[in-house]
N, C-alpha and C positions, 0 to 999 in steps of 0.2 A: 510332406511325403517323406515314408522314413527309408535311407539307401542304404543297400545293406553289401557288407562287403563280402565277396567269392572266396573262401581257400583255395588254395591250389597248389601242391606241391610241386611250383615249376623246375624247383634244382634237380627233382631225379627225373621228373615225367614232362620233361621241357617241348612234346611236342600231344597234341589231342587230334585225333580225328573220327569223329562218329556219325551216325545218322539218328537224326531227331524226329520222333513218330510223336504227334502229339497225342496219339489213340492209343499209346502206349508209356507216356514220359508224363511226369506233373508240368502241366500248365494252368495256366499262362506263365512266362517268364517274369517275375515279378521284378521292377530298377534293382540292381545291382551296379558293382564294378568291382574292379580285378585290377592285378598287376600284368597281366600277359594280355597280348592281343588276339584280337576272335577273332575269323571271318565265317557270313554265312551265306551259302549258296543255297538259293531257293529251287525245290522241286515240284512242291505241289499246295497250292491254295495260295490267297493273299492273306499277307499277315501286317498288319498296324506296329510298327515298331516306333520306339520314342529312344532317340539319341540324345542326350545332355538336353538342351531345350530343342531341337528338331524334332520332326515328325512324318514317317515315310509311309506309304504303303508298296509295297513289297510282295513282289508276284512270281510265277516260274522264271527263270533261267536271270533273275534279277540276284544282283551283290551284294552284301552290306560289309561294312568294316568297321570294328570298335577297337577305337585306338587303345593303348592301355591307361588305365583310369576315369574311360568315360564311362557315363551313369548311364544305363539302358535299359530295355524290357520292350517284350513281343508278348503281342496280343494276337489273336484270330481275328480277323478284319468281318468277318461274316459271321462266325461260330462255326465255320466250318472245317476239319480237321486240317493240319500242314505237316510237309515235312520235307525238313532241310538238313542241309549236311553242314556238320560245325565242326572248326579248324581253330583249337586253342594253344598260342606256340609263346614263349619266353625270347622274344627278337633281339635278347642280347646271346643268344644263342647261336646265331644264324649268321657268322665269322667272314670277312673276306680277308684274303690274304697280301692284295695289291693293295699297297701303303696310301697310293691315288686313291684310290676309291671310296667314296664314304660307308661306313656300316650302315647296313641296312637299318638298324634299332636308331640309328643319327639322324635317318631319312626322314624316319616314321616321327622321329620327336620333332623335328624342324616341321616338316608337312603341316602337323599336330597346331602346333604352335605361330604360324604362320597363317593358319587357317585358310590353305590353300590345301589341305589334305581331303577331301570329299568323302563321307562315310558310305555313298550310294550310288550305283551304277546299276542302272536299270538293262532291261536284256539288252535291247535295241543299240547298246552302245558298245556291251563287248560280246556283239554275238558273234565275232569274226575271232575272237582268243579262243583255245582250247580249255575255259576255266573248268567246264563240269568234267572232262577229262583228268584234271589234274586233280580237282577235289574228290573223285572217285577212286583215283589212284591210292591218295594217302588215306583212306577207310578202307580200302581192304590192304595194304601195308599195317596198317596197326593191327588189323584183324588176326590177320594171316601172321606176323611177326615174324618170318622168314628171316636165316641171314640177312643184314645189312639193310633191314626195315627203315629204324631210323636215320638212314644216309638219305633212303628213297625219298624219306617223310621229307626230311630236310629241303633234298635240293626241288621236287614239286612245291613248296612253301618259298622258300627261293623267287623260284620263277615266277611264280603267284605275284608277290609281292613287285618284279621287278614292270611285270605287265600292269600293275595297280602304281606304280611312280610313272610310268612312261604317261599312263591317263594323267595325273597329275602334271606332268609337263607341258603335254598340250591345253591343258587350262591354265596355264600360266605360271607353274607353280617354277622358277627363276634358279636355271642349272647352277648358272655363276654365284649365286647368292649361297645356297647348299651348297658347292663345294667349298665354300670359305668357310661357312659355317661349321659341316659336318665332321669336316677335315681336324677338326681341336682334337689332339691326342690325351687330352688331359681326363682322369679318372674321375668317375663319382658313384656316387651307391648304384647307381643305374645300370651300371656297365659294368663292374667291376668284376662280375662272375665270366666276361668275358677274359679280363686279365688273369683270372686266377686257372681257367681251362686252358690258355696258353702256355702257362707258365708253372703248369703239374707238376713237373719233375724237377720244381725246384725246392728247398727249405722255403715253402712261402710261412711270415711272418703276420700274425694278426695288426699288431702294432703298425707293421710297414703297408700293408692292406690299408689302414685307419689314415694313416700319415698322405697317402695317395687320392684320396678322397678329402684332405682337407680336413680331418674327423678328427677329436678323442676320440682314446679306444674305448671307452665306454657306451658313447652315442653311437659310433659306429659299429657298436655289437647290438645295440638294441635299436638300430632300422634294419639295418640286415636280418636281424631275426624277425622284425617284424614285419618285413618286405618280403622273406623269399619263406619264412614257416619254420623255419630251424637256423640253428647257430654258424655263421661264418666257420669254425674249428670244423666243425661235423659236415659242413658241404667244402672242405677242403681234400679231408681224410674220404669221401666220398667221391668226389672227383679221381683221387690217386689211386682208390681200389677201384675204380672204375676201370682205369686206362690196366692197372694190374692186371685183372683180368681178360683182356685182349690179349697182354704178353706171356698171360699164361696158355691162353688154349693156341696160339696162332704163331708162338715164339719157343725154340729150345732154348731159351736163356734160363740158368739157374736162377733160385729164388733170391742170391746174394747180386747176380745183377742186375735182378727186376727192381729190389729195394732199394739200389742204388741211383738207379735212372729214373725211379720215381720220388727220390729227394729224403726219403729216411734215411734214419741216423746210423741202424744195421738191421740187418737181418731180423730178428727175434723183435723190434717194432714194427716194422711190417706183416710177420705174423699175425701179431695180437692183433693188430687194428684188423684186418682182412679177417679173421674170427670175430671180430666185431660184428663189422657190420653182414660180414657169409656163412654166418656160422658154423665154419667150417676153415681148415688150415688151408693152405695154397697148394700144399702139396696133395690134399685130399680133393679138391677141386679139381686139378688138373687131369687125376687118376680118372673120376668121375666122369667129365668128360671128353676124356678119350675114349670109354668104356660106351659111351652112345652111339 
């Protein structure tokens, strides 16, 4: 069987949520895998899903979860149409600030890896969580795209996730053991986009990025590119116009102290890049939308 691998531009589009009509969408889902993790909330029909070597069938108000890298594919159990709501999120993404705490993307790889993570929760088990409320929430959040969407998308994903470890703990899955586990602060190509969204506004360093994962900067320019779909440099400069932009519409700081607090070297760098990738100056930006 040949598995074929997902793109997905998770550094600028780190969170998905849509509804999947199969009387509308190509199907059947053919095995794939991906770097980001799925989950899928069933609405309507049974559908035959195939996880690494497991095998579910899969009904209304039933769960699935594809960890990231596992091989999967959904079938119609009957031939008869489905439709489910799917949540694809980059879980190094999904940040806690308490130094106790494990990250969630640590959970998900120990759970993973432990094979105490469960990819299926049938209704009858979480029919007492609010899950189809919250997966319904983040699909019309992306819809809608309102202020502060993806905060929304975030913290429903969040909670999502913290009610799919609490199932895992009652089946066993060993508090003490994850927090000793998860707790390692040490960097790897895995996590490392989390380091580097922290630490925007600093001169971050390719080299010292490489050095922190243990890498040459050669190898560790070519998983990065090949794990996240573009260049460590270019999801650096992208993360920094990112947050620029916030301090531009929501901040009166000049553009000499947005450059600064976002880690360039003056002024006139921060232009060009922000032209780069907005095609458009900061100061025309700002003008823009204000004017909305």
């Amino acid at each position: 069987m040949h598995y074929l691998y997902e793109d997905h531009d998770i550094l600028s589009t780190p969170y998905e949520a849509f509804l999947f009509d199969t009387r509308k969408e190509v199907f059947p889902v053919k095995p794939h895998w991906h770097y980001f993790v799925e989950m899928l909330y069933m609405l309507e029909g049974t559908a035959f899903i195939e996880v690494n070597q497991q095998e579910f069938y899969v009904s209304e108000g039933d769960l699935v979860l594809f960890h990231a890298g596992d091989v999967h594919a959904i079938y119609s159990a009957a031939g008869t149409p489905l439709r489910y709501i799917v949540l694809k999120f980059d879980s190094n993404r999904l940040s806690i600030n308490n130094s106790y705490t494990p990250r969630l993307s640590a959970v998900l790889q120990y759970a993973r890896k432990s094979r105490q993570g469960a990819c299926y929760f049938p209704a009858d088990r979480i029919a007492q969580l609010p899950l189809r409320r919250r997966f319904e929430a983040c699909v019309r959040e992306a819809e809608e795209k309102q202020y502060g969407y993806d905060v929304r998308i975030h913290a429903e994903i969040s909670s999502l996730l913290i009610e799919i470890i609490r199932l895992w703990q009652a089946d066993g899955l060993s508090i003490h053991e994850l927090f000793s586990v998860c707790t390692d602060t040490g960097a790897s190509i895995h996590n490392i986009t989390e380091y580097i969204d922290r630490h925007a506004g600093e001169p971050l360093k390719i080299n010292d990025l490489a050095a922190m994962c243990h890498m040459s900067y050669s190898y560790f320019a070519k998983c990065f590119k090949e794990m996240y779909g573009r260049s460590c440099k270019d999801y650096v400069e992208l993360i920094k116009i990112e947050k620029g932009e916030e301090l531009l519409l929501f901040t009166d700081s000049s553009l000499s102290q947005i450059s600064q607090e976002l880690g360039f070297s003056d002024c006139s760098h921060f232009i060009r890049t922000f032209r780069k990738w907005k095609q458009s100056t900061p100061a025309q930006f700002r003008l823009q939308q204000r004017r909305q």
